[in-house]
C-alpha positions in Angstrom: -118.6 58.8 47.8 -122.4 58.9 47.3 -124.9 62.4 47.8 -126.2 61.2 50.4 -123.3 61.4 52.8 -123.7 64.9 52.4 -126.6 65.4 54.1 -126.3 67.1 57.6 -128.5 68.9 59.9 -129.4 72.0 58.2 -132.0 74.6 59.4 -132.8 77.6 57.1 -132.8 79.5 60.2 -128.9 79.5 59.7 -128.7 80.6 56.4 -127.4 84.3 56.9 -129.9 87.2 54.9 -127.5 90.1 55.0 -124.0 90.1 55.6 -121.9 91.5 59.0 -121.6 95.1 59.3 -118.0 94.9 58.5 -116.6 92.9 55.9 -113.6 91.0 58.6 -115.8 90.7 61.5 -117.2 87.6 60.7 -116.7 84.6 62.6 -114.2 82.2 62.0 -113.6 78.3 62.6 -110.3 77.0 62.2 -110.0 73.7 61.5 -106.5 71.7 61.9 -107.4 68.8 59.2 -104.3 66.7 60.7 -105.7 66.7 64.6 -109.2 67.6 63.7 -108.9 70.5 66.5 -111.7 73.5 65.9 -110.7 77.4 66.9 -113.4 79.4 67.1 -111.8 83.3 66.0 -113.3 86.4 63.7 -112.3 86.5 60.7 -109.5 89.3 60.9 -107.9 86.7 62.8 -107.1 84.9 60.2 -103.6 86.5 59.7 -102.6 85.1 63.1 -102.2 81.7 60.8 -99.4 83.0 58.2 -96.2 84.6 58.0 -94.2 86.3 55.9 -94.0 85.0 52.3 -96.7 82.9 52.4 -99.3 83.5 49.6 -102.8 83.8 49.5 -104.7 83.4 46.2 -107.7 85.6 45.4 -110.0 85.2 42.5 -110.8 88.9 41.4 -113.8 87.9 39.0 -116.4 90.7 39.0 -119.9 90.2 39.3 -122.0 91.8 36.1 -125.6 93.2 36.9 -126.9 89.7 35.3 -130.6 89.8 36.4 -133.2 91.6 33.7 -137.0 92.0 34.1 -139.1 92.7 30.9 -142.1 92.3 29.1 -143.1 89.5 26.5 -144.4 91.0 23.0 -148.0 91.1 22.6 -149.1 89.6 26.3 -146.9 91.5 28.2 -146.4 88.7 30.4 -143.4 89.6 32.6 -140.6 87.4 31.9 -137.3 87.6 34.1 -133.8 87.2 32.4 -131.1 85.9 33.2 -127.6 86.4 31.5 -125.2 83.7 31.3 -122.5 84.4 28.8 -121.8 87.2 25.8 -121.5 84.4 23.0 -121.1 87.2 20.5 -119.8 90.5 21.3 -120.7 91.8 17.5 -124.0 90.2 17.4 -125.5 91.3 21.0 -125.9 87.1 21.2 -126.3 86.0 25.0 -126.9 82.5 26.7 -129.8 83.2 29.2 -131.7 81.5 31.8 -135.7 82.5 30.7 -138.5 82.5 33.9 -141.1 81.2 32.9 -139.0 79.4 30.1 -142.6 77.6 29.1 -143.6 81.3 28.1 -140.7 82.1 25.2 -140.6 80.4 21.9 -137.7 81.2 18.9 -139.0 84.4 17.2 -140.5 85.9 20.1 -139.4 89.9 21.4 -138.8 90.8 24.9 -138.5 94.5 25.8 -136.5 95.4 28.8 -136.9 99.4 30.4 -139.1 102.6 30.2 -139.3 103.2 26.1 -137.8 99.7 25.5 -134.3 100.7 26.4 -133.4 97.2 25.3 -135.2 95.4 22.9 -134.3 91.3 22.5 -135.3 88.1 20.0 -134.9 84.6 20.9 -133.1 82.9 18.4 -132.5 79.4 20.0 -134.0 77.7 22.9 -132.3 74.5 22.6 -129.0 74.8 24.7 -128.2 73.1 27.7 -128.1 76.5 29.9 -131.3 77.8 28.5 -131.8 79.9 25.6 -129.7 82.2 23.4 -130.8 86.0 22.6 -129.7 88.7 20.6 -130.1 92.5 22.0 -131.4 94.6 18.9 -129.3 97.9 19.6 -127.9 100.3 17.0 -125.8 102.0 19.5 -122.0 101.4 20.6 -121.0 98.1 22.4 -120.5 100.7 25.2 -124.1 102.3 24.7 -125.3 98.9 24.8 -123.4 97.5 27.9 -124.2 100.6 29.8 -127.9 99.8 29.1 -127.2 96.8 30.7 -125.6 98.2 33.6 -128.7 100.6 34.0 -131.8 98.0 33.7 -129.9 95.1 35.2 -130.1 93.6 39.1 -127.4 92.4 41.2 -128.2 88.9 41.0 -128.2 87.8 44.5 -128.9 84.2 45.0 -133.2 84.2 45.4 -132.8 81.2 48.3 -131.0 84.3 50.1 -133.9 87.0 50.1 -136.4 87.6 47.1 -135.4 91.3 47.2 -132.6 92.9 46.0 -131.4 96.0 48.5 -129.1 98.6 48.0 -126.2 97.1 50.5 -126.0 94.1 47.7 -124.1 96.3 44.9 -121.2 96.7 47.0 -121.2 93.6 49.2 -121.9 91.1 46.8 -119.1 91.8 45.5 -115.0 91.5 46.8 -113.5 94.7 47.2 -110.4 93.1 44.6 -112.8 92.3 42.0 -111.4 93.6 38.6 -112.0 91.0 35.5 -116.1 90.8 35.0 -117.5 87.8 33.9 -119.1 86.5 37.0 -122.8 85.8 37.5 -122.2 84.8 41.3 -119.6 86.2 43.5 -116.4 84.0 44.7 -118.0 84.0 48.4 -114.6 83.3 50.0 -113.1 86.8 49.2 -115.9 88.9 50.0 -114.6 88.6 53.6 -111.4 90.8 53.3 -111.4 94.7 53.9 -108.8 96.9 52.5 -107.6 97.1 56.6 -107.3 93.4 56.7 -105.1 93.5 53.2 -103.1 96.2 54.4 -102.2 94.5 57.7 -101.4 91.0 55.4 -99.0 93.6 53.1 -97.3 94.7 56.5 -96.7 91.2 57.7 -95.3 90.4 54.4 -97.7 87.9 53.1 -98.2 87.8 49.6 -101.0 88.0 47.3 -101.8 86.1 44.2 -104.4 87.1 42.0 -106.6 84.4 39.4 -110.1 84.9 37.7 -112.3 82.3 37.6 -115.7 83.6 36.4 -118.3 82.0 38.4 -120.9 80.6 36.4 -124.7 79.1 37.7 -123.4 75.5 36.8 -121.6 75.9 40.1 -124.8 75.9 42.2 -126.8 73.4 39.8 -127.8 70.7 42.3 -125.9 67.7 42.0 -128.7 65.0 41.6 -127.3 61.7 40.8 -126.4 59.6 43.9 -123.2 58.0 42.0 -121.0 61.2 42.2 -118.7 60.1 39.1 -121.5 60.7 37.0 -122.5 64.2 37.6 -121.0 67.0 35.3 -119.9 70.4 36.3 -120.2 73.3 33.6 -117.6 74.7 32.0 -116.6 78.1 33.8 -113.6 80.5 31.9 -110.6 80.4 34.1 -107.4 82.5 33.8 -103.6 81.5 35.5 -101.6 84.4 35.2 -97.8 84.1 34.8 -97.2 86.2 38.2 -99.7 84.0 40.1 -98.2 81.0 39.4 -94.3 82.5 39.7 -95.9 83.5 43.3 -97.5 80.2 44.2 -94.6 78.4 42.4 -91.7 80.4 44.2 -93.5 80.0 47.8 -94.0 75.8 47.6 -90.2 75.9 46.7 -89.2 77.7 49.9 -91.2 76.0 52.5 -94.2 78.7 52.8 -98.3 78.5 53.0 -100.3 79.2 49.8 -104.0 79.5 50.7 -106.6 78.7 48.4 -109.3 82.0 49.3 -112.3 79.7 48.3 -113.7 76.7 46.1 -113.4 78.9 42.8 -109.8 79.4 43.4 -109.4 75.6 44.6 -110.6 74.4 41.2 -108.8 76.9 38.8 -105.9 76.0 40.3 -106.3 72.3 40.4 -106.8 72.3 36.6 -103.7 74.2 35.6 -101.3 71.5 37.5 -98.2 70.1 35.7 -97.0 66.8 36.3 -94.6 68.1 38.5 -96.7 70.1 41.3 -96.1 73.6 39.8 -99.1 76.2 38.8 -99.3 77.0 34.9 -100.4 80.1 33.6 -102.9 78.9 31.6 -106.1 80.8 29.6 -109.0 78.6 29.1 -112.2 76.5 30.8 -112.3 73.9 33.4 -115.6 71.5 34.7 -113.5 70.2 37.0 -115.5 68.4 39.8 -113.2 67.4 43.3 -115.2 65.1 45.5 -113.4 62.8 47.8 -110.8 60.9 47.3 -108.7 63.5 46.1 -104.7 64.5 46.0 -104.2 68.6 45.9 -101.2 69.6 44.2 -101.0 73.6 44.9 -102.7 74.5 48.1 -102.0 73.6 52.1 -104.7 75.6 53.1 -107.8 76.8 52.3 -110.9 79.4 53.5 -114.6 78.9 52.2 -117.9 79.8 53.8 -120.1 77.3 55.2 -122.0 75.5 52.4 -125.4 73.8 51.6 -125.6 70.4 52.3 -125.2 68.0 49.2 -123.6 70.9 47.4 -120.4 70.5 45.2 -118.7 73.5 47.0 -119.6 71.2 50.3 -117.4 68.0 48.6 -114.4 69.6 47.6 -114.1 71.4 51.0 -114.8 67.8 52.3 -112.0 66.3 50.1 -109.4 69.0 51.0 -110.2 68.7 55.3 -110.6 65.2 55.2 -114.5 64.2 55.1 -114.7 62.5 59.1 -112.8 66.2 59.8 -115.4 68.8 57.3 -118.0 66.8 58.2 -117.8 66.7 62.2 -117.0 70.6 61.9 -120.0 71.3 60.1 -121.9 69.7 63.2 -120.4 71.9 65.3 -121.7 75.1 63.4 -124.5 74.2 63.3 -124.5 73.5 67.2 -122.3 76.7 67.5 -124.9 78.7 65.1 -122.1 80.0 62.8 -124.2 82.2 59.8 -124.5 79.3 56.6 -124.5 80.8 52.9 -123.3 83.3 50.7 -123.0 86.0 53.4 -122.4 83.8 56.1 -118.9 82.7 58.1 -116.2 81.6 57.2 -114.0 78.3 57.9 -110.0 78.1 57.4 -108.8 74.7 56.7 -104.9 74.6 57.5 
């Protein structure tokens, strides 16, 4: 497969700024990847499709206030931060992204809040994500993380809105998320409510909980025709022994498992034994899927409606069936489904 067959008709006028009032009243396609037959439902719907014992599988990562604004030493040129990945829980050491990274050399301070809450020196600017920091903080590694807490930004996508708004600290976010680590939410999940969970408990369907902590290398855009040579970044997954006994016990007895989004899709694709059964497994995957491709774990999947040549937009291409993904995708567009992070949803089965 090349980029360029993921191009399709895309309009920003899709692309959804703020998300539906309530969390499961999104719309819905359904797409039947054998028939290539398309349902158009809301989202609540979507436990018309399984029965009891079948297993959906969440990804509770939790998004960290990652975006910090400060002030360069001496110029005061505003520089915008953002954090990446504690390298160094001791040392206060962070991967960042740096805007305007032309600005920031090694040795240079960066003050963050009224009275310089947060203080920072650049020690490297040489890594592949950026440049590496360390926080100069005499208080407790709680002191210091709720300093971040306090001076940091949900860090909703920019191509969404420019402006952060107060409806973004609770809905960019899934209402199961629990492990933080995430610098982008696990878009999938952020359409279930605790109503729509309940009424999935009642039926008897199962849930299955993974973390797979979202990094930026997911949206990096792919930019190399020849998909076998682009590389995904590593992202911290974790397989826990009751997730996979779940997934594991419900393939053996003839039930659904549904992957709840492309994060999930890859964690669980790169904890596979030769056999077909989940691992627990604790570790990092840059595992890229692009048609052809054989899944081991999953029958079904949900994702939101992706950007065109967008790695999210080839796996869900190599789970449906690309002819199948491809031909639905023109019909949202026709059908103006909402595009994006707080868009609608699609259900593969």
């Amino acid at each position: 497969m090349k980029l360029s067959q993921y191009d399709y008709n895309f309009s920003s006028d899709l692309l959804a700024k703020y998300p539906t009032e309530n969390r499961d009243e999104s719309r819905l396609m359904v797409v039947n990847r054998a028939t290539g037959q398309i349902e158009h439902r809301i989202f609540k719907d979507v436990i018309d499709y399984f029965d009891e014992n079948d297993v959906f599988v969440f990804n509770n990562t939790k998004v960290f206030p990652a975006r910090l604004y400060g002030n360069k030493e001496k110029t005061g040129a505003e520089i915008e931060i953002f954090l990446l990945r504690e390298l160094n829980r001791d040392l206060r050491l962070w991967d960042v992204l740096v805007d305007p990274a032309r600005k920031i050399r090694i040795g240079n301070k960066l003050y963050f809040g009224d009275d310089d809450l947060l203080v920072a020196e650049v020690i490297d600017n040489t890594t592949s994500r950026g440049r590496t920091l360390r926080f100069l903080f005499d208080g407790s590694y709680e002191e210091f993380r709720a300093a971040l807490y306090k001076l940091g930004e949900t860090p909703l996508p920019k191509w969404i809105r420019e402006k952060v708004e107060p409806i973004d600290a609770e809905r960019y976010q899934t209402i199961f998320a629990e492990v933080e680590g995430a610098v982008a939410a696990p878009t999938a999940g952020m359409h279930f409510s605790k109503h729509l969970l309940k009424r999935m408990e009642i039926k008897g369907i199962d849930s299955a909980m993974i973390t797979l902590h979202v990094g930026l290398g997911n949206f990096r855009t792919v930019d190399v025709e020849d998909l076998t040579k682009h590389k995904m970044d590593s992202e911290q997954i974790f397989i826990y022994p009751e997730a996979a006994e779940k997934v594991n016990r419900a393939k053996e007895n003839g039930h659904r498992v549904c992957a709840v989004g492309t994060t999930v899709q890859r964690a669980i694709e790169s904890a596979v034994s030769t056999n077909g059964r989940l691992k627990p497994y604790e570790g990092w995957t840059n595992k890229f899927i692009f048609c052809p491709y054989e899944f081991s774990v999953a029958d079904s999947m949900i994702s939101n409606f992706h950007m065109p040549r967008t790695t999210q937009l080839m796996m869900v291409t190599a789970f449906g069936g690309y002819d199948t993904v491809m031909n639905a995708y023109k019909v949202a567009v026709e059908e103006k489904y909402r595009f994006g992070t707080y868009g609608d949803a699609m259900l593969i089965l």
